[in-house]
C-alpha positions as CSV (number, residue, x, y, z in Angstrom):
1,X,0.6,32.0,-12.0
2,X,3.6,31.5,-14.1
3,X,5.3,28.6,-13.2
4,X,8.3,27.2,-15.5
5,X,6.9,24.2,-16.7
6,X,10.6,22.4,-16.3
7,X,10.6,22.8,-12.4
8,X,7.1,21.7,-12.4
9,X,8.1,18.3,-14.6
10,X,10.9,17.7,-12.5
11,X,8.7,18.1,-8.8
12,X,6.2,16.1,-10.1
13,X,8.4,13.3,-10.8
14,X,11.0,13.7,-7.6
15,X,7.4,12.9,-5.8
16,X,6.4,10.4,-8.1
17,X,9.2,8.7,-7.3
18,X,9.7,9.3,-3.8
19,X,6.4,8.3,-3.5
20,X,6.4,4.9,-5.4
21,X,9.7,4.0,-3.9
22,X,8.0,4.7,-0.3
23,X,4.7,2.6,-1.2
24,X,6.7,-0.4,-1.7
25,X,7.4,-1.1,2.2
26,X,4.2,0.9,3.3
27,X,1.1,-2.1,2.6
28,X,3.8,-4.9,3.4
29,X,4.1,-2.6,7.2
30,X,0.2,-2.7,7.6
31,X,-0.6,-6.0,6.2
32,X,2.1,-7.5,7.9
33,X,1.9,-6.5,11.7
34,X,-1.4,-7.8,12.4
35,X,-0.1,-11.3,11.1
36,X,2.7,-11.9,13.4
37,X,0.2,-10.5,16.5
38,X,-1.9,-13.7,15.5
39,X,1.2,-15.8,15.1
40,X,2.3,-14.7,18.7
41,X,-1.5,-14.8,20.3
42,X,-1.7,-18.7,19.4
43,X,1.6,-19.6,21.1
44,X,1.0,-17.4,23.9
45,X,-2.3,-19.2,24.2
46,X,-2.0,-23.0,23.0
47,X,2.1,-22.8,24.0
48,X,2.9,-24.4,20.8
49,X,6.5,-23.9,19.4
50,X,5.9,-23.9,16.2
51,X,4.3,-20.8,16.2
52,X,6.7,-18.8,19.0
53,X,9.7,-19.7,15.7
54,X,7.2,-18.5,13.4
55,X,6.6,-15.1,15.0
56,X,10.4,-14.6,16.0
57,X,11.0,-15.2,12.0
58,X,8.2,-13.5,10.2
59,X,8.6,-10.6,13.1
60,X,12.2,-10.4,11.7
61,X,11.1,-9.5,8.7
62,X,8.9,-6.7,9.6
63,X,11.2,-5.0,11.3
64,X,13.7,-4.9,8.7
65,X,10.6,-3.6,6.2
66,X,9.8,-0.9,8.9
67,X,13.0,0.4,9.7
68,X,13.3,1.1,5.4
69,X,9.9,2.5,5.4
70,X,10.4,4.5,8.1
71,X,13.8,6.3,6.1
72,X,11.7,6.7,3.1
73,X,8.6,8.2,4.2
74,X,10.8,11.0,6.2
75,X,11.5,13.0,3.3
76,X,7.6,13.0,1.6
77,X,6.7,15.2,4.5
78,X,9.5,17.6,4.0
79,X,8.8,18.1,0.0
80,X,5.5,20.0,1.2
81,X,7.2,22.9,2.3
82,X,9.8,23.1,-0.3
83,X,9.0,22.2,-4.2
84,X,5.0,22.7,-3.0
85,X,5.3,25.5,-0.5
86,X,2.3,26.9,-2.4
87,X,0.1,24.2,-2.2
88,X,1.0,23.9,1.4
89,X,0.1,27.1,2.0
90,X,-3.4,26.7,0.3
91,X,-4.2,23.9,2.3
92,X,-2.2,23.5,5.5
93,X,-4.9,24.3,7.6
94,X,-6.6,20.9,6.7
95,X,-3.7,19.2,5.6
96,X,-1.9,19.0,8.0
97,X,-3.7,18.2,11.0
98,X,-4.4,14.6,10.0
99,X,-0.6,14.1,9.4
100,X,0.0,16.0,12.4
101,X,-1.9,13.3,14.6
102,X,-0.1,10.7,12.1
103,X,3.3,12.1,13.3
104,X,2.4,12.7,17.0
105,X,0.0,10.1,18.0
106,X,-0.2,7.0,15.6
107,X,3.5,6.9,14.9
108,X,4.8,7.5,18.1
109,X,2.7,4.6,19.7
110,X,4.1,2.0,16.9
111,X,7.6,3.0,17.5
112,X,7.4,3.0,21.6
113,X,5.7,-0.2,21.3
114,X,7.9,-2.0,18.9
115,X,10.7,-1.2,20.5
116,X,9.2,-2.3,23.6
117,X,8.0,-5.7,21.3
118,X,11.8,-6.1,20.1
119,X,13.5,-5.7,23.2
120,X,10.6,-7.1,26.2
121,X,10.6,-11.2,25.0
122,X,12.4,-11.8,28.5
123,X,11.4,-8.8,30.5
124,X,8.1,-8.2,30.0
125,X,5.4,-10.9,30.9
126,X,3.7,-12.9,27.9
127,X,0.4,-11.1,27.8
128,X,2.0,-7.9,28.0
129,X,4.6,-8.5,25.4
130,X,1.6,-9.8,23.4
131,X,-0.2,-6.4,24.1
132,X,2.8,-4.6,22.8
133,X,2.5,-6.2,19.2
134,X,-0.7,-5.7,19.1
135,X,-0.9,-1.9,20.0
136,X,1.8,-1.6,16.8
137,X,-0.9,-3.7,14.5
138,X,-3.9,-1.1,15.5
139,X,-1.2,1.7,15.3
140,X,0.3,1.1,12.0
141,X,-3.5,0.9,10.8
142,X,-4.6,3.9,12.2
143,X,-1.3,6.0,11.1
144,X,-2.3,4.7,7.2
145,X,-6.0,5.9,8.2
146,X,-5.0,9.3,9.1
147,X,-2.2,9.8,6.2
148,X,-5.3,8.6,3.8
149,X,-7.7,10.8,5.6
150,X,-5.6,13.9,4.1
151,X,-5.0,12.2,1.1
152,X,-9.0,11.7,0.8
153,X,-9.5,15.4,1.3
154,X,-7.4,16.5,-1.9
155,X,-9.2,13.5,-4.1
156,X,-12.5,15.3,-2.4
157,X,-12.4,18.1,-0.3
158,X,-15.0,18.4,2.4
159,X,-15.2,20.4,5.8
160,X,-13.6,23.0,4.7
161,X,-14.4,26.5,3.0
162,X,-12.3,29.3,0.7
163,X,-11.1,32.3,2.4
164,X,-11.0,35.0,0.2
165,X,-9.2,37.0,2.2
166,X,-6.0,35.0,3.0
167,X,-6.5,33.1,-0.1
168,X,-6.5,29.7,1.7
169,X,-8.6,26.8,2.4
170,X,-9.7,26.7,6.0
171,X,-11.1,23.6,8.0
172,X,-14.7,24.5,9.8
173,X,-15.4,20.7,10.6
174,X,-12.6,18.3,11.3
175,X,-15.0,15.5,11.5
176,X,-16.3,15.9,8.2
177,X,-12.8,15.1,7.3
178,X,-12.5,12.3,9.3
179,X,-16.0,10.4,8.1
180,X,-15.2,11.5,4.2
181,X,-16.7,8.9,2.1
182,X,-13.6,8.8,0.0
183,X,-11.3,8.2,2.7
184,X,-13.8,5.3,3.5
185,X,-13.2,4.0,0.4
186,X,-10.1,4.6,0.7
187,X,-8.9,3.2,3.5
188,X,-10.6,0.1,3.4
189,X,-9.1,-0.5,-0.2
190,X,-5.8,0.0,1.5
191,X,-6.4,-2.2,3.9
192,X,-7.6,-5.1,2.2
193,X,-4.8,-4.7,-0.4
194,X,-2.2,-4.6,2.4
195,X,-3.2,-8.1,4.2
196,X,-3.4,-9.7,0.7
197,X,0.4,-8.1,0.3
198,X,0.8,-9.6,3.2
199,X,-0.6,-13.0,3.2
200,X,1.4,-13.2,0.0
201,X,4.0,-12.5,1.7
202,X,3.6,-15.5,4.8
203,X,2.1,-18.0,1.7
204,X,5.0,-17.5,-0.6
205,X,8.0,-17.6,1.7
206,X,6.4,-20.4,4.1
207,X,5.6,-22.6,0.7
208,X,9.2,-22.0,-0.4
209,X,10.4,-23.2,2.6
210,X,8.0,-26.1,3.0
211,X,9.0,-26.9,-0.4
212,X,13.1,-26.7,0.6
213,X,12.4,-28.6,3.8
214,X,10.6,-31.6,1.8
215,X,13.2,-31.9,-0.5
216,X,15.5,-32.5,2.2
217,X,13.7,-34.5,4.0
218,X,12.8,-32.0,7.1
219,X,9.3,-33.3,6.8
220,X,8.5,-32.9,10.2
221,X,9.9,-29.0,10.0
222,X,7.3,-28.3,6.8
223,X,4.6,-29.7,8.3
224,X,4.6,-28.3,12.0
225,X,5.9,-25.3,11.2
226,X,6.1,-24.1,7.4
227,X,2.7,-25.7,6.8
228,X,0.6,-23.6,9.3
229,X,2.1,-20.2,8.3
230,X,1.3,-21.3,4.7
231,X,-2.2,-21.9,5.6
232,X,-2.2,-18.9,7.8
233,X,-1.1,-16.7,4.2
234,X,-3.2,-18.6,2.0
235,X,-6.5,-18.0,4.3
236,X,-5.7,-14.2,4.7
237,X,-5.2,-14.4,0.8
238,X,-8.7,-15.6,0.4
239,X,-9.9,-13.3,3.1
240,X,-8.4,-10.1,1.8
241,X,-8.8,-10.6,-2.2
242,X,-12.7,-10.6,-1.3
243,X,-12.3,-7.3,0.7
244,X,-10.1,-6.0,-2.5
245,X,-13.1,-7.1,-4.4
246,X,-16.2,-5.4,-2.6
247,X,-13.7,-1.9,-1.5
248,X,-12.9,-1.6,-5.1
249,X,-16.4,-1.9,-6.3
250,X,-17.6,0.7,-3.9
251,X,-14.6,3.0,-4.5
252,X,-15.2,2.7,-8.7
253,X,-18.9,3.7,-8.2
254,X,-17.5,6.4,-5.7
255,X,-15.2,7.8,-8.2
256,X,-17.4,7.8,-10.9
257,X,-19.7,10.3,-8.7
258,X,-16.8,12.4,-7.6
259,X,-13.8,12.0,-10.4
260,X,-15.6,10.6,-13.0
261,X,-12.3,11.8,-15.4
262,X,-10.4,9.9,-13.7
263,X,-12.5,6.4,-14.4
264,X,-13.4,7.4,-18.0
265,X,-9.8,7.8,-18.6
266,X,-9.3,4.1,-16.6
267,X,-11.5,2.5,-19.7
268,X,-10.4,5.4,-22.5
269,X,-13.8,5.8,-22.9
270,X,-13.6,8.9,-24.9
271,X,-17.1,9.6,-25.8
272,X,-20.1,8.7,-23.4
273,X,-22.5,6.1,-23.9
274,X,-24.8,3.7,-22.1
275,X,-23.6,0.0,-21.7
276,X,-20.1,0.8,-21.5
277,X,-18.0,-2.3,-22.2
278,X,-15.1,-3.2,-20.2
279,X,-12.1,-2.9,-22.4
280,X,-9.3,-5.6,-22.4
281,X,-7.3,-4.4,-24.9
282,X,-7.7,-1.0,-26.5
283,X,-5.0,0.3,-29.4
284,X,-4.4,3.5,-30.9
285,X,-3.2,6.3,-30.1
286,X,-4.3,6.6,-26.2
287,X,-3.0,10.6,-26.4
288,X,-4.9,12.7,-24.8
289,X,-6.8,14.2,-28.0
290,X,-8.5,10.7,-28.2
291,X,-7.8,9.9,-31.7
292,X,-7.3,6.4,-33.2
293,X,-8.4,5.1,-30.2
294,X,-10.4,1.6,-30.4
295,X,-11.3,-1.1,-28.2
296,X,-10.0,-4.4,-28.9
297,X,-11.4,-6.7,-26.6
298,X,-14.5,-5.9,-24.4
299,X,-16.6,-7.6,-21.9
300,X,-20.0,-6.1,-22.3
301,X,-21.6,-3.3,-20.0
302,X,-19.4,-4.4,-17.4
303,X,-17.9,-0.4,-16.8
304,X,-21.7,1.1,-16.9
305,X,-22.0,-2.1,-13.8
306,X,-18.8,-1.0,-12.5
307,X,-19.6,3.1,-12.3
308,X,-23.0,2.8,-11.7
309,X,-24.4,-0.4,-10.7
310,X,-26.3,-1.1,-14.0
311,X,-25.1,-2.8,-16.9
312,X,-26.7,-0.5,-19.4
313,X,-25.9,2.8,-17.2
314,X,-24.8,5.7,-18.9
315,X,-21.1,7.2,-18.4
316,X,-19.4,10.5,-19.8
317,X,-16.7,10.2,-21.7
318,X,-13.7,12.1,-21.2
319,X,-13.9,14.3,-24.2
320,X,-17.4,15.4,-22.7
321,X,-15.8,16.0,-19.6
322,X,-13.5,18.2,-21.2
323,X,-15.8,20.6,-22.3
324,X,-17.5,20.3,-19.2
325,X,-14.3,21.2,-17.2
326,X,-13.6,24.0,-19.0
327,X,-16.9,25.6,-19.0
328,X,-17.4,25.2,-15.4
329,X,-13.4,25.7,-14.2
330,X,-12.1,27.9,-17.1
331,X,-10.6,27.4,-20.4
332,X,-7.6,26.9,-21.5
333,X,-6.8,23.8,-19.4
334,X,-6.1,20.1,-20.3
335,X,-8.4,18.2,-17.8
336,X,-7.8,14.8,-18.8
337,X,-4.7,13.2,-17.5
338,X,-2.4,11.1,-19.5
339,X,-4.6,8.5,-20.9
340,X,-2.2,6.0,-21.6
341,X,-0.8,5.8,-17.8
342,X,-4.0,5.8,-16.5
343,X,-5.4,2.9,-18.6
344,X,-2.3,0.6,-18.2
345,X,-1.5,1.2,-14.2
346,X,-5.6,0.4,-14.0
347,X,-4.9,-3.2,-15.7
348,X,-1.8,-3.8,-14.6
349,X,-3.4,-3.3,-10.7
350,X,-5.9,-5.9,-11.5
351,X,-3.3,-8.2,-13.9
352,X,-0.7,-8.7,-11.2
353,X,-3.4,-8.9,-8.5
354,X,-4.1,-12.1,-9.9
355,X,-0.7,-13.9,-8.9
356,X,-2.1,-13.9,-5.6
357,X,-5.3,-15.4,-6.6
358,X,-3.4,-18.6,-8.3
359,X,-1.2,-19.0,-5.5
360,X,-4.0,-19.1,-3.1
361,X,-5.7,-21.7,-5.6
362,X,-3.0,-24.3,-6.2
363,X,-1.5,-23.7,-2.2
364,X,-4.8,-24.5,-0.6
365,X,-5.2,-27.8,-3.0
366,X,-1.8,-28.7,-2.6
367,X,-1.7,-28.4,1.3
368,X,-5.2,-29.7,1.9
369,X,-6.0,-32.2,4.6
370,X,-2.4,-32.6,6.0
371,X,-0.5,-32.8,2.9
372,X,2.9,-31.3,2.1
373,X,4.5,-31.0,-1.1
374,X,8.1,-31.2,-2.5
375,X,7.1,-30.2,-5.7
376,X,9.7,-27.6,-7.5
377,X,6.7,-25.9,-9.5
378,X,4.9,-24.8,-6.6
379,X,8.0,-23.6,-4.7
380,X,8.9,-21.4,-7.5
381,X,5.3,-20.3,-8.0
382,X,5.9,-19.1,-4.2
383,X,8.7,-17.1,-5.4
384,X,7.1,-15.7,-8.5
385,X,3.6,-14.5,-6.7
386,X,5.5,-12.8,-3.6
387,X,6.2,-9.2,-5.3
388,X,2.9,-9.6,-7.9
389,X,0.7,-8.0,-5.0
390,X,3.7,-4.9,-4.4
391,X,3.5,-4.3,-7.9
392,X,-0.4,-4.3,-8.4
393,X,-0.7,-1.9,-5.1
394,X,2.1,0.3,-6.5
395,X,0.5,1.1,-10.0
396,X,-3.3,1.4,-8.0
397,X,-1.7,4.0,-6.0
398,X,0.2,5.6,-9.5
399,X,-3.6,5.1,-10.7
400,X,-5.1,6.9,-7.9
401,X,-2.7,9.9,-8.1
402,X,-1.9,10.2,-12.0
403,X,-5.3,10.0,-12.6
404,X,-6.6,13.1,-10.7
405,X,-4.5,15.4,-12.6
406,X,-4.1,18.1,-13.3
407,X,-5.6,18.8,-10.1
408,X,-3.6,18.4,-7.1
409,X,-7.1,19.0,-5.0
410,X,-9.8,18.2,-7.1
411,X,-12.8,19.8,-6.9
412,X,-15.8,18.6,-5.2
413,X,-18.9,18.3,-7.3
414,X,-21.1,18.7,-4.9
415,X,-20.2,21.5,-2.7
416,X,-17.0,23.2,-1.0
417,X,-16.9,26.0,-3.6
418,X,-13.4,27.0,-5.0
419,X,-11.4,24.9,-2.4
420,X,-9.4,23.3,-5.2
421,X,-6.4,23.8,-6.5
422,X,-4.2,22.9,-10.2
423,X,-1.1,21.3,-10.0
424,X,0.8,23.4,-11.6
425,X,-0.3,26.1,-8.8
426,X,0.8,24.5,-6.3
427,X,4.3,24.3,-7.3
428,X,7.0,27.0,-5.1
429,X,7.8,30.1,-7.0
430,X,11.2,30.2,-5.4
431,X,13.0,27.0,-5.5
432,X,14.6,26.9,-8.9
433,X,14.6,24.3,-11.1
434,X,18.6,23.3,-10.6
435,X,17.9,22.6,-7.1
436,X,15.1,20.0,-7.5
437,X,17.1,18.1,-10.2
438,X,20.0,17.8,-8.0
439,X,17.3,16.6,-4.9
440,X,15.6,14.4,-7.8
441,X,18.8,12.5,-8.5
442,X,20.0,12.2,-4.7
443,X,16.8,10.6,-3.9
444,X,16.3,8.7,-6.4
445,X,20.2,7.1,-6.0
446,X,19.9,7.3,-2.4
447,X,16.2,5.3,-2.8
448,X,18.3,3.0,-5.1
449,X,20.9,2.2,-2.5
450,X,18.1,1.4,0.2
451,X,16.0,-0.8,-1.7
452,X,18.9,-3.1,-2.6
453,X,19.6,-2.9,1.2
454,X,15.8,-3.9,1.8
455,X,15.9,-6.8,-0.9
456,X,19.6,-8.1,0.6
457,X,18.1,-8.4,4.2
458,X,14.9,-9.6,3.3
459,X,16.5,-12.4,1.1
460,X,18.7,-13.5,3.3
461,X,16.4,-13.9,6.4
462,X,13.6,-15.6,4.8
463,X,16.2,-17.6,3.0
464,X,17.7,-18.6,6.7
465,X,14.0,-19.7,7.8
466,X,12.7,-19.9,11.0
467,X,15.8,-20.5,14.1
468,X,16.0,-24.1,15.4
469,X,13.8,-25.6,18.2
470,X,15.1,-24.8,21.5
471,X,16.0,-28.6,22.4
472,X,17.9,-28.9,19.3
473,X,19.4,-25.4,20.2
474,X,20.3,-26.6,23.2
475,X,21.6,-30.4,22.0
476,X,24.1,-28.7,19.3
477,X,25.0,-25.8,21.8
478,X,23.7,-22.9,18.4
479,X,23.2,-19.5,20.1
480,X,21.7,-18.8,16.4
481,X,18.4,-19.3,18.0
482,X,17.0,-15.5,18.6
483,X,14.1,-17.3,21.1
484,X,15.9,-18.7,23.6
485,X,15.5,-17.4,27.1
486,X,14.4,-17.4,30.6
487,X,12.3,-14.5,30.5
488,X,8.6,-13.9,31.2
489,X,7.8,-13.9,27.8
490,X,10.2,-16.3,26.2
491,X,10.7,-20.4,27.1
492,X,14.2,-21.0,26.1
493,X,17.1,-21.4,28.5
494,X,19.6,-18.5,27.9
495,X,18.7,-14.8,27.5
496,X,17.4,-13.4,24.5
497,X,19.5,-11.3,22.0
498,X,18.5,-8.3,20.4
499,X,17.9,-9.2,16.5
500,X,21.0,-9.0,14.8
501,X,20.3,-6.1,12.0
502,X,19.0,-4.1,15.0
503,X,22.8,-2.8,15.0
């Protein structure tokens, strides 16, 4: 198919970017929501204050992180029938039902029920408004599940078979899809990454404003209330970073079997070899012709481990991949993806990761056995490690993605002959390439506009901490207090207001 290779450049990075932009709110969403149900399942159960403040504040903040997700995932969806109409046509038949259910089921249960969360703390009783947060924790999980389970399908296609008559791939088994041992991998990668973004999230902004609260001598206020939601982080820190850990493992070895060019080009191991070393540092070149490359610094074998469970395994390298490719898919295609960007998001996903790790460290020392802390150090280490886990997810999902190409479905190895399809295929033969420029820009301006939004209102709500106790609400006559009310589900003494951003 001739396809101008401009329009193609300029799609590919209007998604991109769309995309990454999107990704940043997404794991925060999922991680998140499942938090502040535990915050509000201890007060509803033990009654204690404390953590009815906490719940109100950190359930502040996910709403203003859903309501921008929410406006940038919109237009993903609608890209698939205009700069990839072709693609979409290939696969809609499998494509689209998992986002279909996304859209119709999973989605539409989270909204109904946060709305019913944000608005029923004085009309609905406790348990029920307790069941309400918790139906949009196991829906915002199961909407990423199904969005990964298509997702899954183009990194490896299964239950589904080529129609040579219409030219399309067709779905036969829809459960097949569903129990793909990618999306496994996948999802539980996901997941895992999304509570530690999240339990960075509660750890760092808690620990800032224990920190903030010593210094001024709230002490009470960082250790009844900032002190348990920093513990509460830190734990889920610990938690998650050892599900990132064992999910990773499985879903390297996974890839290795399924995209192994995509993990060869991860290491810039260019020729194969058993007892692959690990590369820390590699220099050179990094083109995708492989010249001049050289590894730096290595940690023995630990790739072969990594790809195949034994230290002196044997891998391919992506130069025999190359010839491999092309002798089984056709000539006169580059199979290897852009070496460079593949290495560096692969390092940089693991490098940033780690800002969690030391947080979790010097938090869980610091705050041990009823302590608190006023020191400075620690509050801006709060500060520092909060976006380290966005960035690490958002260069393993530009891994993920880069590193399939140039295939926007990649073939399956072992089976599911000729559903898969090129990039550059997939592109629409009729939108020219004017038209996505000028969509490129908007977006990317528009994205612009909304994450400084995001970042504004995030600031300056976590910055406000969590709303006074009721008796001091009541002593100073502050209606700042979002909790207070006489409702079922809420043990102030005036009604409750809807959250101010709301509007």
């Amino acid at each position: 198919m001739a396809t101008p290779v401009e329009a193609l450049d300029v799609a590919r990075w209007q998604f991109g970017i769309v995309t990454v932009y999107h990704f940043i709110f997404v794991p925060l969403t999922i991680g998140l929501a499942p938090l502040v149900a535990i915050m509000q399942t201890i007060w509803t159960f033990t009654g204690k204050e404390n953590w009815y403040r906490l719940t109100k504040f950190f359930g502040k903040l996910l709403l203003i992180n859903f309501a921008i997700g929410v406006v940038t995932g919109i237009v993903q969806e609608f890209q698939f029938g205009m700069n990839w109409s072709e693609y979409s046509r290939f696969v809609g038949d499998v494509f689209g039902a998992p986002l279909a259910i996304e859209g119709l089921a999973a989605f539409f249960v989270e909204s109904t029920f946060l709305g019913l969360w944000i608005f029923g703390w004085d009309r609905l009783p406790k348990k029920v408004h307790l069941a309400c947060i918790w139906a949009v924790a196991i829906a915002t999980n199961a909407s990423a599940f199904f969005i990964l389970a298509a997702n899954s399908w183009m990194q490896h296609p299964v239950g589904a078979i080529f129609n040579e008559e219409t030219g399309r791939a067709e779905m036969v088994d829809f459960g097949a899809v569903l129990t793909n041992n990618t999306l496994v991998a996948a999802y539980s990668h996901t997941v895992a990454t999304s509570l530690l973004v999240a339990g960075t999230f509660v750890a760092g902004v808690a620990g800032w404003l224990l920190v903030r609260a010593a210094r001024n001598s709230e002490k009470d206020l960082a250790r009844t209330v900032y002190r348990p939601a920093a513990l509460l982080g830190l734990a889920t820190i610990v938690i998650a970073g050892a599900g990132v850990v064992v999910s990773g493992d499985y879903q390297g070895k996974l890839m290795y079997e399924q995209q192994p060019m995509k993990m060869s080009s991860a290491e810039a191991l260019c020729e194969g070899e058993n007892g692959a070393d690990f590369s820390l540092l590699t220099i050179g070149d990094l083109s995708n012709s492989c010249e001049g490359v050289q590894h730096i610094l290595t940690i023995p074998g630990v790739t072969s481990y990594l790809g195949t469970g034994d230290f002196d395994g044997y891998l391919p390298g992506v130069e025999d991949l190359q010839e491999q490719y092309a002798e089984q898919y056709g000539e006169g295609v580059d199979y290897r993806p852009n070496l460079a960007l593949t290495y560096w998001s692969f390092r940089l996903m693991i490098g940033f990761a780690a800002g969690s790790a030391a947080l979790a460290l010097v938090g869980l020392w610091l705050l041990r056995r009823g302590r608190i802390t006023d020191s400075k150090w620690f509050g801006r280490l709060c500060l520092v490690a909060i976006p380290m886990p966005f960035i690490a997810a958002s260069f393993g999902w530009i891994f993920t993605e880069t590193g399939r190409q140039p295939w926007v479905v990649a073939p399956n190895p072992t089976g599911v002959d000729l559903v898969w399809m090129l990039t550059a295929d997939g592109l629409s033969t009729t939108v020219p390439v004017g038209e996505v420029l000028a969509s490129l820009i908007t977006f990317t301006v528009l994205y612009t506009v909304l994450a400084v939004v995001w970042f504004t209102l995030m600031r300056r709500y976590a910055a406000n901490g969590v709303a006074p106790a009721a008796g001091a609400t009541a002593a100073t006559g502050s209606s700042d207090d979002p909790g207070a009310g006489d409702g079922p589900g809420d043990p102030g003494g005036t009604e409750s207001q809807p959250l101010s951003f709301a509007y």
